[in-house]
N, C-alpha and C positions, 0 to 999 in steps of 0.2 A: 421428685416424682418424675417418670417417665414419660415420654406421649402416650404412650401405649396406655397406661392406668388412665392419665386424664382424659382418654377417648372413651376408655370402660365407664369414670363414672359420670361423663353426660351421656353416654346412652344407656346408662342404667335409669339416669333421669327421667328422660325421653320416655323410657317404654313405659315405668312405672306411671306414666300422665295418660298411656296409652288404653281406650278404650279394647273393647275384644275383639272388635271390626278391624282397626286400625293395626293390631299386633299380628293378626291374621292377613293384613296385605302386606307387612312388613318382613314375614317369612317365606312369603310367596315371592316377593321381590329377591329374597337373600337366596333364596334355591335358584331362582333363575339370571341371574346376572352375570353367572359365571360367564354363562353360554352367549355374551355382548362381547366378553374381551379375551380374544385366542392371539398369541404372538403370532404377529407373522400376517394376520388375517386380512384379507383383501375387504375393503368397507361397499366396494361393489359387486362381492359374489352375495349370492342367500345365504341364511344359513339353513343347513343340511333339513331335512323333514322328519331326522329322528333324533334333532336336539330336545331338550327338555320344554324349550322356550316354543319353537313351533308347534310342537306336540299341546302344550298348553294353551296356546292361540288356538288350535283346534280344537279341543274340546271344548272351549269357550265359545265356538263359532264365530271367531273374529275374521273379518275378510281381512286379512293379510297382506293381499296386493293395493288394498285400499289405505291402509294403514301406513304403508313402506309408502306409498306416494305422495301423501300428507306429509310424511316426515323430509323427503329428500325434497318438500316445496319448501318446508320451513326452512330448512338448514343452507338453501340454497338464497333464499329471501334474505336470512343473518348474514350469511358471507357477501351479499351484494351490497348491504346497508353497510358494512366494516369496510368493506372495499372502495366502498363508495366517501369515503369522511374518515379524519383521524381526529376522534375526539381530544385525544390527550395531546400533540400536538397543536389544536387551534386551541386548546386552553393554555399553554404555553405561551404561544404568540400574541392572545387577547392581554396576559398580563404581562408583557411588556410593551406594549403600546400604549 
């Protein structure tokens, strides 16, 4: 058996446990995800206002600018806590002392 098959039958698992709410954000996500990962793509430009992903934020009435700031506090919060401690390292160290 392949990866490829054993990927198909847990998420044939998955969806088949899936309510109609749930299968329905799970397509919504699969259309727009594309438009997260462009080679090449700069992580500090926007993206464009006539991607699929903005365009859906907007009809949603999502503030956007509010949304992007949340996320660069978070992201910025994880890299300081990582930066700040190597878990895997002082567990190393704790079990040779």
């Amino acid at each position: 058996m392949c990866i490829r098959d054993s990927y198909k039958s847990v998420a044939k698992k998955k969806v088949r446990g899936m309510n109609s709410q749930e299968v329905n954000r799970f397509f919504v996500v699969c259309s727009l995800v594309s438009d997260l990962y462009c080679p090449g793509y700069n992580p500090r430009q926007a993206l464009p206002k006539d991607s699929n992903l903005a365009v859906t934020a907007a009809r949603y009435k999502l503030d956007t600018a509010r949304l992007a700031a949340e996320v660069r506090a978070e992201l910025s919060k994880k890299k300081d806590s990582v930066a700040g401690s190597h878990p895997v390292k002082e567990a190393k160290e704790g079990k040779r002392s």
